[in-house]
C-alpha positions in Angstrom: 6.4 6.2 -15.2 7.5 2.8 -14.3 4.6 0.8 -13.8 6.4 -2.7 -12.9 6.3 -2.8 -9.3 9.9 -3.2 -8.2 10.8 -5.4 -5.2 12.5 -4.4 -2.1 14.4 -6.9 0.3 14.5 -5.9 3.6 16.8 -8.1 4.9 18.9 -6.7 2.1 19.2 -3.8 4.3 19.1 -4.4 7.6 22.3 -5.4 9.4 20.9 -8.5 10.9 17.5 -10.4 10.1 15.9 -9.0 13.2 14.9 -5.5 13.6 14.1 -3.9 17.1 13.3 -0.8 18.4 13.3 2.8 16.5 16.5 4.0 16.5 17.6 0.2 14.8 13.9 1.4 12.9 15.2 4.9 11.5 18.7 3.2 10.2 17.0 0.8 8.1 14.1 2.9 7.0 16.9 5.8 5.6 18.7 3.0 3.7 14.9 2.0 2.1 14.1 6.0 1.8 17.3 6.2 -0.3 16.0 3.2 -2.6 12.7 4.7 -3.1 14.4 7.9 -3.8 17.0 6.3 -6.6 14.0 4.8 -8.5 11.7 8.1 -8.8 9.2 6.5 -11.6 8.7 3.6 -9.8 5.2 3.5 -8.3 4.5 0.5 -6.7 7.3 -1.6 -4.0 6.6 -5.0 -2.5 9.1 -5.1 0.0 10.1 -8.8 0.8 10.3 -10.5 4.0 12.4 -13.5 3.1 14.9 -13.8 5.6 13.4 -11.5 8.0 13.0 -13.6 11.1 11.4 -11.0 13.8 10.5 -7.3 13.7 9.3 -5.9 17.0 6.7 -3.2 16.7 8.2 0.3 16.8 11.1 -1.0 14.0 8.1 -1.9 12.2 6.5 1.6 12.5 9.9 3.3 11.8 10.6 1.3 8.9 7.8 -0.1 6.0 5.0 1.8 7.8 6.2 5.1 7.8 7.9 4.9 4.6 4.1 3.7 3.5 2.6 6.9 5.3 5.4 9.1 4.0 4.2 8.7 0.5 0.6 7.7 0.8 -1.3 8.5 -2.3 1.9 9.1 -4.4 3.5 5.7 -4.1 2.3 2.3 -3.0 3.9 -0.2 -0.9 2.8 -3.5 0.3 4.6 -7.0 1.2 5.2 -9.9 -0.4 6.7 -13.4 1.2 5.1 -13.0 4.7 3.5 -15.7 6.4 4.9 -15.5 10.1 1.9 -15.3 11.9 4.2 -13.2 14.6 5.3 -10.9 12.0 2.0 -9.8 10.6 0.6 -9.2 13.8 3.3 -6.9 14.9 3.5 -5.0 11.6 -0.8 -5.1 11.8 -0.2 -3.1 15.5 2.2 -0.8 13.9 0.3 0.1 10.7 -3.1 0.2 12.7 -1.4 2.6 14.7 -0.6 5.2 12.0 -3.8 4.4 10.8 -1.6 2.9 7.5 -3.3 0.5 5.1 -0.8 -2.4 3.9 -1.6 -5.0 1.8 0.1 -8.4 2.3 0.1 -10.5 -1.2 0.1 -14.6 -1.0 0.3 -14.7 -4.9 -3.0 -13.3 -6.3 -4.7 -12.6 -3.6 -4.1 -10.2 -0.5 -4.5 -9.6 3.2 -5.2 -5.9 4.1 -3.5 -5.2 7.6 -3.7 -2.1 9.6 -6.3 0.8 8.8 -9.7 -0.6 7.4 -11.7 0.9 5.0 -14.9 2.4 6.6 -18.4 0.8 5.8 -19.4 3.6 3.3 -16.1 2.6 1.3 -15.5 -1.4 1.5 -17.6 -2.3 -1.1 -15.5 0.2 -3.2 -12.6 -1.4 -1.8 -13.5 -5.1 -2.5 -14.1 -3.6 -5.8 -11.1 -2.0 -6.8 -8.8 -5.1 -5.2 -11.1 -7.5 -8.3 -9.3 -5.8 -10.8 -6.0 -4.0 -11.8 -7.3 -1.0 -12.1 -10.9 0.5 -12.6 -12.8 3.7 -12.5 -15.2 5.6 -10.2 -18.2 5.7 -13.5 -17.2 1.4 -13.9 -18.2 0.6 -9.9 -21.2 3.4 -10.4 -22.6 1.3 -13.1 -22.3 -1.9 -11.5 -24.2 -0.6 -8.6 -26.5 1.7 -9.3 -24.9 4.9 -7.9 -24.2 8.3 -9.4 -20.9 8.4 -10.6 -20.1 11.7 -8.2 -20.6 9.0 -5.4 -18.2 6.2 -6.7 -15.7 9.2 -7.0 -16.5 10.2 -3.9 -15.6 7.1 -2.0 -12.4 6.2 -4.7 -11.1 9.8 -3.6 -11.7 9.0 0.1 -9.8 5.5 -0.2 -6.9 7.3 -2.5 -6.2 9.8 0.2 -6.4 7.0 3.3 -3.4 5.1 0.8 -6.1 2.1 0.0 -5.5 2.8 -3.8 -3.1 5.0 -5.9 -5.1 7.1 -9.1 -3.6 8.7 -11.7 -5.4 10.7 -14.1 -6.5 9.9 -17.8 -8.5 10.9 -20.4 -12.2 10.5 -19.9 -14.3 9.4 -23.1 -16.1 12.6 -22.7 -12.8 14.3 -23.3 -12.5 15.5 -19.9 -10.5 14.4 -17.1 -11.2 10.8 -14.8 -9.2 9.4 -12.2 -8.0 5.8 -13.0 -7.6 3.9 -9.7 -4.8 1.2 -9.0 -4.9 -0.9 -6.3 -1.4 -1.5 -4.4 0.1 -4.8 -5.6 
């Protein structure tokens, strides 16, 4: 497995730098399907927004968002060079309405857009986004829980496409899911 994220410009593939309406939507989001495809050990994309100058909200949802959704807990996606206030707010509506988590990335830190984690899982959010990577028995520790509910509330934000996991070797000699956040 690849574990450099690999970058994505959507401008690179969209026939003009602004995207509106589905069928424009499905178009585009084949052309980024294909990419995805062509680069199978690749786990993490940050798909650019340089010279995107508007997206309307159903090429959003047909494009980044579904792609997102399509491969939710097997591949991560997020964006990088974003700070249209317009833009976000339309690509917000669109992942909030496939109930799609994406993170935006200023640098080192992030904006989560879209889907939210619930209360029982934000601290175990906020957690994993400290750190590159961490385990369910690490956030257990630091707050006194039993390690069955860390993993409880890692798996929950795994399958929602909060975090990607990958398994490992456990110290015990068992198995443990190492957790990745998207970035």
């Amino acid at each position: 497995m690849n574990e450099e994220p690999r970058v994505l410009e959507l401008r690179g593939v969209m026939d003009k730098a602004e995207g509106w309406g589905r069928g424009q939507g499905r178009e585009v989001y084949q052309r980024l399907l294909k990419a995805v495809e062509d680069t199978p050990g690749v786990l993490i994309f940050r798909v650019s927004m340089r010279g995107v100058s508007r997206l309307d909200i159903s090429f959003s949802s047909e494009t980044i968002i579904e792609l997102a959704r399509r491969f939710r807990g097997r591949k991560g996606f997020c964006l990088i060079d974003l700070t249209d206030r317009d833009l976000i707010e339309n690509l917000d509506a669109a992942a909030e309405k496939k109930e799609q988590p994406i993170l935006v990335w200023h640098g080192k830190s992030a904006d989560l857009i879209g889907a939210t984690p619930t209360e029982g899982t934000r601290e175990a959010f906020g957690f994993a986004m400290g750190r590159s990577e961490c385990r369910a028995a690490e956030f257990a520790q630091t707050r006194g829980l039993s390690i069955a509910n860390a993993s409880s509330k890692f798996k929950q934000l795994w399958e929602q496409g909060f975090l990607l996991r990958r398994e490992a070797a456990a110290e015990s000699g068992g198995v443990e899911y190492v957790y990745q956040r998207i970035g």
